[in-house]
C-alpha positions, 0 to 999 in steps of 0.5 A: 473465495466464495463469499468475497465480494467481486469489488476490492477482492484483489485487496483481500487476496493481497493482505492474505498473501501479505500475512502469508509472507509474515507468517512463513519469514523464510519463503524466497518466491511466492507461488506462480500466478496460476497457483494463486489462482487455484488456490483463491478461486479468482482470475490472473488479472485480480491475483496480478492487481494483488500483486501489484498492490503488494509490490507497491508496498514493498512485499514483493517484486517481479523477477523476469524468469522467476516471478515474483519474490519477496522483497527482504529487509527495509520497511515492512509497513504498508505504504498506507501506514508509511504515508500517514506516519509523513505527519508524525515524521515531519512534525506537522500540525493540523493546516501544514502542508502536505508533501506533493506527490512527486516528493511521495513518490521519491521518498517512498519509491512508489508509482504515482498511481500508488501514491494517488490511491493512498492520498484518496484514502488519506482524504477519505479517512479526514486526515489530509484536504486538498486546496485549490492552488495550495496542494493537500494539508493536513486536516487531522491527526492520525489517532496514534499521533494525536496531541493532548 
């Protein structure tokens, strides 16, 4: 990765291995970690942080022995898509209240650290606002969820 920026090159590594995964449907085991190493020129703890992102997406898993695997069957989106998808799935309007993190993290089965870092980018992106006491709501909806 010669001209990747040092900050957020895990997120690169990660949707370049997420479209590597897509492409090539058949492949059971990714490659070992200093493989991916080799090959994306970067450390192991950002090919790990890679890792990591794509198994809170549900790509891949760690299997002690094996390393890590792809994940078959179930939702293939990000966990990004799949919680913004919440406010079309439960028919929220703008004002509703978002679910708290602990019924995300249940009903996405996602680490709380996962979770957190979407919600912020929800934030970001001016779809959710967080109100003292109150918990996030829902500031506006997603483009392909907009109302007429």
């Amino acid at each position: 990765m010669p001209e990747a920026s040092p900050r957020g090159t895990y997120l690169i590594i990660a949707e370049t291995l997420r479209g590597e995964i897509q492409a090539e449907g058949g492949r059971d085991n990714l490659p070992s970690e200093a493989d991916l190493m080799d090959s994306h020129g970067v450390s192991r703890n950002t090919i790990r942080r890679a890792l990591k992102v794509l198994e809170a997406d549900g790509v891949v898993e760690s299997a002690p022995g094996i390393g890590w695997r792809v994940v078959r069957g179930g939702d293939r989106r990000t966990l990004v898509e799949r919680m913004t998808d919440v406010i079309k799935e439960d028919s929220l309007s703008v004002g509703d209240t978002y679910p708290s993190e602990a019924k995300l993290c249940e009903r996405f089965g996602a680490s709380r650290t996962a979770v957190r870092r979407v919600l912020a980018q929800m934030e970001g992106n001016g779809l959710l606002a967080t109100v003292h006491g109150k918990g996030r709501t829902v500031r506006a909806l997603p483009a392909s969820t907009a109302r007429p």
